[in-house]
N, C-alpha and C positions, 0 to 999 in steps of 0.2 A: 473511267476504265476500272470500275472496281465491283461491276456485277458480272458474276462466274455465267458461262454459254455451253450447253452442251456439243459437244463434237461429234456431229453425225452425219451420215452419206450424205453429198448435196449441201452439207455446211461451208461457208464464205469464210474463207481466212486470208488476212490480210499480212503479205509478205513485204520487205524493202524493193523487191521489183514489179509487187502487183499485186490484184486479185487472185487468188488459185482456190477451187474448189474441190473437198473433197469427196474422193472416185471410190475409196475401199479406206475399212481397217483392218489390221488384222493385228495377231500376240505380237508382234515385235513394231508395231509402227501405223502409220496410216500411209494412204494416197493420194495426192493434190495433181489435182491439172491446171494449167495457166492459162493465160488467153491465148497463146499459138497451139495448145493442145497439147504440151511437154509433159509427160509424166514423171513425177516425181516421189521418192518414196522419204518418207520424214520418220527417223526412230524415237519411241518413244521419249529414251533418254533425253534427244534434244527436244522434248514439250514440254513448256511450262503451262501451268493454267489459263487457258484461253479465257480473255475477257474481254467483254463488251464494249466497241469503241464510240458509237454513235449511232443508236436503235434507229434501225432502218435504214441504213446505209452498210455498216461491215457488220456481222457478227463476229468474230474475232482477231488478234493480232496476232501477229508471231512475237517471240520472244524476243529477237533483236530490232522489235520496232518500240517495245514497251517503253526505256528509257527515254528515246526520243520524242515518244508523241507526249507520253508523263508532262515533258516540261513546255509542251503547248499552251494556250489560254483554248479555252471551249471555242471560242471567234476563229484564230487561225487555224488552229485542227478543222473544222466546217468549212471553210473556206479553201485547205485544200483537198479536202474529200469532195469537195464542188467541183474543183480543175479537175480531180483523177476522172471524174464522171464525165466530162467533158472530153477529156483525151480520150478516154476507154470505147466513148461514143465515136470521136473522129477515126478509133483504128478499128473496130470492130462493128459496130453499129448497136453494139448493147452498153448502155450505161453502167452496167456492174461486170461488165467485158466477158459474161459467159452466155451461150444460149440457153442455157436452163434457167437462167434466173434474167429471161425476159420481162420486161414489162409490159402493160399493153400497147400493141402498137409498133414494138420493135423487131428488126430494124429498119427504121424510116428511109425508105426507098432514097434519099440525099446519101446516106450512112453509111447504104448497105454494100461490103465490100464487092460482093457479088456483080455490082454494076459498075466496078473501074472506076471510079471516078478517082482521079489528082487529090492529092491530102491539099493542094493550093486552093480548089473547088471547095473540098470540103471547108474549108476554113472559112472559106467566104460565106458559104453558107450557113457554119456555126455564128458566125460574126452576126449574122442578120436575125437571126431566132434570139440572141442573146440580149440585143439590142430592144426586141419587142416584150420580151419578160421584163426587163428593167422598165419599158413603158407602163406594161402593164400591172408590175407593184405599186399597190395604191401608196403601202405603207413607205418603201423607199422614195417615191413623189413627194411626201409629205417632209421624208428626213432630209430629202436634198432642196424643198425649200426653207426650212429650219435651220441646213446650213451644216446637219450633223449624219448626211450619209456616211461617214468613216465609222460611227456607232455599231453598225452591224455588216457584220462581216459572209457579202451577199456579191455574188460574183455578177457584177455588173454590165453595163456596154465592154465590149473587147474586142480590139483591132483583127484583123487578120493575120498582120505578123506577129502580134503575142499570140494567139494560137498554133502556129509554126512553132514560133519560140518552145512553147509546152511540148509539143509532140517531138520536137528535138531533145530536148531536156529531158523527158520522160525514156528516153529509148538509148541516152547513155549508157555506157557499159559500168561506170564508176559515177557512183554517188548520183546516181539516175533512181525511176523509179516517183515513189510518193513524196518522196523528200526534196526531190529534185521542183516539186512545186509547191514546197513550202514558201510565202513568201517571205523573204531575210529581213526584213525589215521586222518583221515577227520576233527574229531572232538574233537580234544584234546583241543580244547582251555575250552570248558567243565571242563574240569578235567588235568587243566594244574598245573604244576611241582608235577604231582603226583608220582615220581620217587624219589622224597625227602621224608626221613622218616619224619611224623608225628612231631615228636619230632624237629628236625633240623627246620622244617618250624617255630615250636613256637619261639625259640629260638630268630630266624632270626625276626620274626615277633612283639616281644617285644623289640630289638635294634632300628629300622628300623619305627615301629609306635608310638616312642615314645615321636619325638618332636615335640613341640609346641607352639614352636618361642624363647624358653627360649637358647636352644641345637645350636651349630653353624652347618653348614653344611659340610657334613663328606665325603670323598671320597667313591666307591665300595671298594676300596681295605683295607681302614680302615675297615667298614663297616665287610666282608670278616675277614678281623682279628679279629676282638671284636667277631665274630661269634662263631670259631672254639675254643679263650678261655673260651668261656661260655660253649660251649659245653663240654670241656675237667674237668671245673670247678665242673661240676655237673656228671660226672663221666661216660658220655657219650664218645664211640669211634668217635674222629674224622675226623679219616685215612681214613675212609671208606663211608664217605662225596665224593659224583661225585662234584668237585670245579668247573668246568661250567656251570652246572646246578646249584648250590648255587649261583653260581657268577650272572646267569640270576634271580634268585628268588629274590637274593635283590638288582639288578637294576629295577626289573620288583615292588618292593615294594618302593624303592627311589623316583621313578617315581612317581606314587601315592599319596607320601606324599606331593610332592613340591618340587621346585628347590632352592627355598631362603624359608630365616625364616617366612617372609612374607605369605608364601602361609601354609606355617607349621601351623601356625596361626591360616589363616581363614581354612582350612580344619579342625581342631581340634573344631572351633565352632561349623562345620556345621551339629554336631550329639543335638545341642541345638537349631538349628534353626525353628524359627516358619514356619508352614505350610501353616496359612493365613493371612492376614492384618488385625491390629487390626481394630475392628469396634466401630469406633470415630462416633456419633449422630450428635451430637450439638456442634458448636462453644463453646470451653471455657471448654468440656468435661476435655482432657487432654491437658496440655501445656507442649512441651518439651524444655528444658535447656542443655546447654552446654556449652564449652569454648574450642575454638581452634586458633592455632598462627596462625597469620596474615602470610601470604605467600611472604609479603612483607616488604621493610626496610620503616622504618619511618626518618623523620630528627628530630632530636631533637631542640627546638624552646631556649633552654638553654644552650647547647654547641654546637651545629652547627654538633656533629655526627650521623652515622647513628645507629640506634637502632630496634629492634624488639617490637613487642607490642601483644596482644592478642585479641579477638574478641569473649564477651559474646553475645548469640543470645537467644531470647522464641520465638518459631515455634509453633501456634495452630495444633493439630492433626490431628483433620478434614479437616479444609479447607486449611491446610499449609498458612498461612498467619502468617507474619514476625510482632510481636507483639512489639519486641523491640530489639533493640541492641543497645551496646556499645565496644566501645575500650578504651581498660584496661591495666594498665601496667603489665609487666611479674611479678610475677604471679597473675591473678586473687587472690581475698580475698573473704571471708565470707561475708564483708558487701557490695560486689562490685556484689554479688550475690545475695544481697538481696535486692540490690537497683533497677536492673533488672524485679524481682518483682512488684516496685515502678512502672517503665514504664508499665507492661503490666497493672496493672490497670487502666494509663491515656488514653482516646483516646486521638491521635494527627491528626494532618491534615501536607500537605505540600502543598506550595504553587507551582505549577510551571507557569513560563512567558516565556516568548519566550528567554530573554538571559541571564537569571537568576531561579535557584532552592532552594528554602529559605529550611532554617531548619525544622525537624518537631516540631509543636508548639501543646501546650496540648489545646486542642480544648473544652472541657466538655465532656457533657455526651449524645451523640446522640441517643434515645432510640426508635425502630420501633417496632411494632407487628401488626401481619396482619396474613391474612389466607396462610394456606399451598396453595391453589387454584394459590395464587399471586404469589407464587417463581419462578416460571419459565420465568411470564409477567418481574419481577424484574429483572432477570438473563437476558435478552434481552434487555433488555433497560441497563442495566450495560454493555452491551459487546459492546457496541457508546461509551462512555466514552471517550469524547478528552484527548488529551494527558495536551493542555493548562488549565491550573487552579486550584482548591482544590482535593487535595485526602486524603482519610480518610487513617488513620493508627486505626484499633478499639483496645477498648478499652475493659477489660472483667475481671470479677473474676472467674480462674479455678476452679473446682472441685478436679484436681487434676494436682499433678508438677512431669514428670517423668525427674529423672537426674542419672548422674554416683554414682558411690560412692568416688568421690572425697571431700577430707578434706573440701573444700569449700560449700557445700551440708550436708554433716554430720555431722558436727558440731553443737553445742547447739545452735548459734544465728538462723540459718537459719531454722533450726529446731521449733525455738521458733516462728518466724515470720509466716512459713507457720499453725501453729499452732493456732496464736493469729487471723489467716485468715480465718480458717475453711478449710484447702487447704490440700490433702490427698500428702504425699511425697511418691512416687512410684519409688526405687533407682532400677538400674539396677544391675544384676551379675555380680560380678566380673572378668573381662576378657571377657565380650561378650558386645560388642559394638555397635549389630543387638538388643539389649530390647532397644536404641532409635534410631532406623536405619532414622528416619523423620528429625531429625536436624543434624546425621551426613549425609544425603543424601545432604541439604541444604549447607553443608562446601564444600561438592563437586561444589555447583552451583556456590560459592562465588567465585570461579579460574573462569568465565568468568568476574566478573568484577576486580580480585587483577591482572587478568594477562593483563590487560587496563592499569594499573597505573603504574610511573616510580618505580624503586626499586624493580622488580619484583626479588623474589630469590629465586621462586620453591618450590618443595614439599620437599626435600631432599637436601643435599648436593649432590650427584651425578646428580642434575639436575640446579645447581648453574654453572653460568658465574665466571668468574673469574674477572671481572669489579663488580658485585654485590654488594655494598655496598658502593661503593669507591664516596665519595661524593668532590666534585669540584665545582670552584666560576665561574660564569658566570661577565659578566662586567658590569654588574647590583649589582651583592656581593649576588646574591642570591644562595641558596643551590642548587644543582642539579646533578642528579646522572648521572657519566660520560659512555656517550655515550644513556643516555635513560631517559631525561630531566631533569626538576624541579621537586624536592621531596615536597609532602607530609608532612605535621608535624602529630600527634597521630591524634587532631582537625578535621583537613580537610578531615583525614582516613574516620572516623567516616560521614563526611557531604557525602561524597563519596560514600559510602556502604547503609547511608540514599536515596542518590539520586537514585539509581541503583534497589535499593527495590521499591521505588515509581514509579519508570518511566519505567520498565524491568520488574524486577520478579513479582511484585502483578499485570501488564497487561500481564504476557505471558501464554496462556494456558499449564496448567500442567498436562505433563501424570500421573499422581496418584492419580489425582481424576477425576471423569467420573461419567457422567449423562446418564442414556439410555432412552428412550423414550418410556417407555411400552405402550402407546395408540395407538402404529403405529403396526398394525398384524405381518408385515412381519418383525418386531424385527429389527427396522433400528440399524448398528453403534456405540458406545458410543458416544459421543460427549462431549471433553474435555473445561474443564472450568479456566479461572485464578480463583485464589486464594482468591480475593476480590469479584469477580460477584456471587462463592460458596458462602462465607463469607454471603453475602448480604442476599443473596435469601435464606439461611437457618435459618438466625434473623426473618426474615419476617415468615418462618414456625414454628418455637420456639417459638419466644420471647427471650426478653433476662433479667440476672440476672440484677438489676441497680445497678450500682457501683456507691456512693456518691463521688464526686470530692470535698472533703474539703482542701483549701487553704496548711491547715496544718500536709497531707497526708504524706508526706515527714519524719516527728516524730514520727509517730507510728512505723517506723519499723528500728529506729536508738534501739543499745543497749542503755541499761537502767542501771546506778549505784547511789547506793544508799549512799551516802554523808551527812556530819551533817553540818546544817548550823551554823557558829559558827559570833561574833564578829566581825571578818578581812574575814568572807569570807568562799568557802568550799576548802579543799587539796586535789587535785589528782595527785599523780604522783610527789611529791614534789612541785605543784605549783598552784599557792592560786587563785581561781577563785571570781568575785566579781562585785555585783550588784545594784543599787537603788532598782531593784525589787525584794530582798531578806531581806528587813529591816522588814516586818512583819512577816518574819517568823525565825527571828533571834535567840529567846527565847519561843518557839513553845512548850508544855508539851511531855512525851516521850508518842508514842500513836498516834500522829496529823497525821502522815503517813504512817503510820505502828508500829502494835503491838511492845513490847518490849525496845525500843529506840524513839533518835529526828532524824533517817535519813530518808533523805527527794528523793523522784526519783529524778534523773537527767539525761539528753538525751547526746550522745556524739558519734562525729562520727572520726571517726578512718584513718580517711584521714584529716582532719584539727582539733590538738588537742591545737589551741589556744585559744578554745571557746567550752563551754556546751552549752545546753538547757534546760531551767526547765519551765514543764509545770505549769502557775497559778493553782492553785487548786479554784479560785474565778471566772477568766474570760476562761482558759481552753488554752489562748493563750500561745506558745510556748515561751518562751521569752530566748534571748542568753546570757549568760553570761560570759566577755569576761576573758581572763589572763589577770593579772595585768601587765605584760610587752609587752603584744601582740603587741603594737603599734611599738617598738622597733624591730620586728623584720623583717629582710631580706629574710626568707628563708622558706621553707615550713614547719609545724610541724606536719609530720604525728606521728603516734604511731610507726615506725618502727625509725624513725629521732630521734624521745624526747628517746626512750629507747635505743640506739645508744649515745645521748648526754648524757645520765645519767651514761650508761658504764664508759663512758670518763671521766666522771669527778669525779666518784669512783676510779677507776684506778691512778687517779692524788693526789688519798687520800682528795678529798675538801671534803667529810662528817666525815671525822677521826680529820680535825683539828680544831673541835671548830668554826667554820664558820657557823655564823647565817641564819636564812632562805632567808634574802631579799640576802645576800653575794651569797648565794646556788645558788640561782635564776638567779643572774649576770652571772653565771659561766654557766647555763646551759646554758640562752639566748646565749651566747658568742659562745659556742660549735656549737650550734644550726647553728647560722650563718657561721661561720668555715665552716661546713659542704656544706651547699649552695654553696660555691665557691673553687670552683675546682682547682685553683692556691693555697690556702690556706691549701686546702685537703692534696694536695700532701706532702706540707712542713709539715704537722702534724705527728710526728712520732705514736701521738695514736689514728690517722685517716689512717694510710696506709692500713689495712682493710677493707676499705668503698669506695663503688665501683662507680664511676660515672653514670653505671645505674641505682644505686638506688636513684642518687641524681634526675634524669630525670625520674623515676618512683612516687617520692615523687611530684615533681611539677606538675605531670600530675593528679594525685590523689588529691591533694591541690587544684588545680584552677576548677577540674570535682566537688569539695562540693561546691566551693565559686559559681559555675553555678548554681545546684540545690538548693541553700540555696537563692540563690539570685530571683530565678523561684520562689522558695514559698516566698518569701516577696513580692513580685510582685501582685500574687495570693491573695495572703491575703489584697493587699490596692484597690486590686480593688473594684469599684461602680457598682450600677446597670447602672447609667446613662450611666458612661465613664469608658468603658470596657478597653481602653490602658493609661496606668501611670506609668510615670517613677520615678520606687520607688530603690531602694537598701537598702542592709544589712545593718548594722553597719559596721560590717570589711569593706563591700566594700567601705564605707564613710571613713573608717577611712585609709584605702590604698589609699586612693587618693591627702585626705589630709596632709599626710607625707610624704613631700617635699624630706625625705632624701631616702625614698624607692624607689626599681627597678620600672623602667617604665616596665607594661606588655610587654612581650615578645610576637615575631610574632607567632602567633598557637596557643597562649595563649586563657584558655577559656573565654569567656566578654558574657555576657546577656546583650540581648538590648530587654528591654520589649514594647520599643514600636512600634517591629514588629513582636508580640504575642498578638491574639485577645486573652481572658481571657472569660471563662464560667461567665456566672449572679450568682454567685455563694450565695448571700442571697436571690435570689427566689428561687434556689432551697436546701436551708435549710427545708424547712418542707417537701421534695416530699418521 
């Protein structure tokens, strides 16, 4: 059916109730007559392109046979264009059921209605001509002794009551017609295992569609047994179950659902799946968040093994442009997620030179607006962009954060943060993984750059080497994973995945976003865009929110505890924090900082708890305030470390015996360091719990705040005049100057600000 027929007086169209030939056309339609002579007017509107169904038999169909006969096989469509010829003969005496499109010879005086004869006659009579054609095919003689007359689909010997049968059939008012002598059996897959009661198929159908990645993956013949006890359970006979037919019903539904849990899974989604792409406006509309494992081994820069790590990313919606990432130890945290945050407010820039890719550095605040007319002039001159020199990473305040409903996302901090932002939190449903299909589309892109890097170890264990992790010393002492180089520390992951974004994915054009050209008539193409020439050209038809780049940006979105300033200092956590910039607010009235009491806020971040912050309430500046032992110590003190050391030293009974606080304190620092070393660990009988990757998740977490603590000290000393100055922390002063402390380790995180230009950050105080 896919050669075109012209339509003209006297042409044969084939309708669901017959033959009709037609009589006229005219401007609004044609004319068909049927076999009783019925005229009928057909308007254009309802013609579709007449085509050719079976040369020399119909020249055309109608439009509401098209479908139908479509999903024929060439044998059954012939086979019932053979019956219609045969009935069309028994009521009219013409095989194409019109007198103009006689053949020769018709109609044969048996036929012809004109002589009365019983449609019972006539049958017997077709009965006996039929029976002598099938004599006299030599070639069906030959298939029906070969055993394969089913082969070809040629209307055979037939009885006298199947030709009643047809001409009954044929002359119903509903679902009569050509169809009406289709044979079913043609067309079972319609109303396939309809030979299974009703009942048996539910049964079968509530085993069978009911996992969803949770269920492991079950044989037919389990399958088949779970069947017949449910049936028997619910008091159904299950003797009289055809078990080949059941047995096909639920291979024929296994199939369907998936071969692994995996597809159990996504098919089970995909009665939640959206219809269209969401429609993202404007840069900074929605931001998507996530956290997926690195695919890759990392080296650990503090015992030389190989380790896993994770990789938080914010994807803008619209333009898919890569806002921020970082690598995070196993597992992601609350504040590791909100610091995340922290980057997509900053814009950064990266530098790239010919044999060097610097880090991205927080650039300020680059703010464009211009007319929608510009965006496309913008998007063409973006799409030159050498590869040598600055590229922007932007910088934006979302509207809104879409993320999973993972603990690190629902929880009260992150919760409070997007809050204190004005930032709408849009959590996805549970178990469907397509409400932010944008950033995990992006984990998919990241396997073209983790599958670059030495350490590769797959998506899976089944797709894991059996060398993968196995790290060995080169004659250098350097780390290197055997047989597929030098490894990577967490550090260089991250410089890595930074470069790959700057120099790869923000210049490669991305099929998911598409620009058309509506000025061009003939409706050129989409023409696909990178993610930053979007980015650009749609600031420029916006405008954009201005995000204030204050020094001390970094504070706002550390948790907050409220603390009384006493005499010696404030206690958290058993240990005394304490400051010259806390002497005027030593003996404060209750009231000074909140209703009811003398506790005063204090900033603390949860990856290095050897040091608060408290904002001056005079000058507004963030000021740190360190532990009184901090200098003493060796080892990282995150909050998972100090409450580990404090276990320990409960455990040991040191707050049962009378042991004063400075004693307390020795004991915890002691613990504390213990910890840090890994030959010490082991020997610790109420250390054998404490696992060496957390002692390399703590380090990496401890030197990623002493980075950003050390960026906003930087920030904050900068001049208008002299934008680059080499400033540091206090901790980092005071780690340098204890002689007795570890020398940073290789991968270790270090800020060097004076290969970070710094925003004018007091002229744009009043903007």
């Amino acid at each position: 059916m896919s050669a075109r027929v012209e339509l003209f007086v006297g042409a044969l169209i084939l309708f669901p109730e017959g033959p009709r030939t037609v009589v006229g056309i005219s401007p609004i339609g044609y004319t068909t007559r049927d076999i009783a002579g019925t005229m009928t007017e057909v308007p254009w509107v309802d013609v579709a392109p007449a085509r050719a169904v079976v040369s020399g038999h119909v020249d055309a169909v109608a439009e509401s046979l098209v479908a139908v006969l479509s999903g024929l096989s060439d044998a059954a469509l012939q086979e019932s264009l053979d019956r219609q010829e045969i009935v069309l003969t028994l009521k009219t005496g013409f095989a194409r059921g019109h007198r103009s499109l006689a053949r020769k010879g018709e109609p044969f005086p048996a036929f012809d209605p004109a002589n009365g004869a019983s449609d019972t006659k006539k049958c017997a009579t077709m009965a006996k001509v039929l029976e002598q054609e099938a004599q006299q095919d030599r070639r069906r003689q030959r298939e029906l002794e070969g055993g394969k007359a089913s082969a070809r689909s040629r209307v055979g010997a037939v009885s006298q009551r199947q030709l009643l049968n047809w001409l009954a059939d044929y002359d119903r008012d509903i679902n009569g017609g050509l169809l009406a002598l289709v044979d079913k059996r043609r067309v079972r897959r319609h109303t396939m295992f309809a030979s299974l009661d009703p009942e048996v198929r539910r049964v079968a159908q509530e085993l069978v569609s009911h996992p969803d990645g949770t269920w492991s993956v079950r044989s037919v013949d389990e399958l088949f047994r779970r069947t017949l006890l449910s049936l028997k359970a619910e008091g159904l006979d299950a003797m009289e179950v055809p078990e080949a037919t059941l047995r096909a019903y639920l291979s024929h539904l296994k199939k369907a659902a998936g071969a692994t849990t995996r597809s159990h899974t996504t098919k089970k989604l995909r009665g939640v799946l959206a219809l269209s792409a969401y429609p993202a406006l404007r840069p900074g509309q929605v931001v998507a968040i996530d956290v997926t494992r690195a695919d890759t081994f990392c080296v650990d820069p503090w015992t030389g093994q190989a380790v896993s790590v994770e990789i938080i990313t914010a994807i803008d919606v619209c333009t898919r442009v890569v806002l921020a990432l970082r690598v995070v130890p196993r597992s992601a945290n609350a504040v590791e997620a909100g610091l995340i945050l922290y980057d997509v407010l900053r814009p950064f820039s990266q530098a790239v030179e010919p044999d060097r890719v610097h880090d991205w550095r927080w650039a300020g605040v680059p703010e464009t607006v211009g007319a929608i007319d510009d965006a496309i002039v913008e998007a063409e001159r973006l799409s030159g962009r050498p590869l040598l020199g600055e590229h922007a990473i932007p910088g934006l305040l979302p509207d809104a954060i879409r993320a999973d409903k993972g603990s690190i996302f629902t929880g009260g901090y992150f919760r409070q943060v997007c809050a204190s932002l004005g930032i709408h939190l849009l959590l996805s449903r549970g178990k469907k993984p397509t409400d932010n299909s944008f950033v995990e589309r992006w984990h998919e892109t990241l396997q073209r750059c983790l599958q670059q890097l030495a350490g590769h170890k797959g998506r899976n264990v089944s797709q894991r080497g059996s060398d993968a992790g196995t790290i060995v010393r080169d004659k250098k002492g350097r780390a290197t994973f055997k047989g597929d180089g030098p490894g990577l520390t967490p550090r260089e992951l991250e410089l890595r995945l930074r470069e790959f974004i700057t120099t790869d994915y923000h210049r490669t054009r991305h099929g998911g976003i598409t620009v058309v050209d509506r000025a061009i008539e003939d409706r050129s193409p989409a023409v696909g865009m990178t993610p930053l020439e979007l980015f650009d050209a749609l600031l420029l038809a916006v405008g954009r929110i201005h995000v204030l780049q204050r020094p001390d940006l970094l504070y706002d979105l550390l948790p907050t505890l409220w603390l009384t300033i006493r005499h010696d200092g404030v206690e958290y956590k058993d240990l005394t924090f304490d400051s010259a910039d806390l002497d005027d607010f030593r003996n404060v009235p209750k009231g000074f900082f909140r209703d009811g009491d003398r506790a005063a806020p204090f900033l603390y971040d949860p990856r290095d708890l050897s040091r608060l912050w408290f904002r001056h309430p005079h000058t507004g500046a963030a000021v740190e305030i360190p532990w009184r032992r901090a200098f003493q110590l060796l080892a990282p003190m995150t909050d998972v470390v100090l409450e580990a050391a404090t276990k320990t030293v409960r455990r040991r009974g040191g707050t049962n015996q009378g042991i004063n606080k400075a004693a307390l304190q020795r004991e915890i620092l002691t613990t504390v360091n213990d910890i840090a070393s890994i030959d010490r660990l082991r020997a610790d009988p109420d250390l054998v719990d404490w696992k060496p990757n957390k002692v390399t998740a703590a380090h990496l977490r401890a030197s990623r705040s002493q980075f950003d603590h050390d960026e906003a000290a930087a920030a904050a000393s900068a001049s208008p005049t002299r934008r680059t100055r080499t400033v540091t922390s206090t901790a980092s002063t005071r780690r340098r100057a204890d002689s007795t402390g570890p020398a940073p380790a290789a991968g270790d995180l270090t800020f060097d600000p004076t290969q970070t230009a710094w925003p004018d950050l007091e002229s744009q105080e009043g903007q």
